[in-house]
N, C-alpha and C positions, 0 to 999 in steps of 0.2 A: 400554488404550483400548478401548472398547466397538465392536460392529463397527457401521460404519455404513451405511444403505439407500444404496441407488443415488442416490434423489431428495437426501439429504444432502450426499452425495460432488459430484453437479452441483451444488448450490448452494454449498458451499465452492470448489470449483474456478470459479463466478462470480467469487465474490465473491475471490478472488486475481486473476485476471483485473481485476476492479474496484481493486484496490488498486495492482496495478503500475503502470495508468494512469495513476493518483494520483500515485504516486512518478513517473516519469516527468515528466508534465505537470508538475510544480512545482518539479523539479530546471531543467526548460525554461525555467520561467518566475523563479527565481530566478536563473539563468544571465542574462536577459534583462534585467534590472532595475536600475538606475541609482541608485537610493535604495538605501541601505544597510539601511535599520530594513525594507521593503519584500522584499527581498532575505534576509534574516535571517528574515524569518515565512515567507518561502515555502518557505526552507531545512528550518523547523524542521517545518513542514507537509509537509514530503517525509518524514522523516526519521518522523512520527507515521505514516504510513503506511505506511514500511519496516516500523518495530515491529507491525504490523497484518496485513501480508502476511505475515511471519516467524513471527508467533503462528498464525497461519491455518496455513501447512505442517506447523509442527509440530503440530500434530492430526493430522495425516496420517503421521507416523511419526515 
C-alpha cells in the first residue's frame, strides 16, 4: 500500500464514519419495517454498506 497524506487518511476515516452510519441507520430501519420486500432492501442496503466500510479499512492495513 502506498503511504498516504494526512488529508487522505481524514478523508477515508470520514468517509468510514459515513458508512457505519449507513449500516447502522438501515439495520434500524429494517428492524422497524412491517413489509417484508421493504425490510429485505433495507437489509440488503445495510449489508452494501457493510461491504463499503470493510473495503474502506482494509486500505488501511
Amino acid at each position: 500500500m502506498p503511504n498516504l497524506t494526512t488529508k487522505e487518511l481524514s478523508a477515508i476515516e470520514d468517509q468510514l464514519s459515513i458508512e457505519k452510519t449507513m449500516v447502522t441507520k438501515y439495520q434500524q430501519y429494517a428492524m422497524s419495517c412491517s413489509d417484508q420486500q421493504l425490510k429485505t432492501k433495507c437489509e440488503q442496503i445495510a449489508a452494501k454498506h457493510q461491504s463499503h466500510y470493510t473495503r474502506l479499512l482494509n486500505q488501511l492495513g
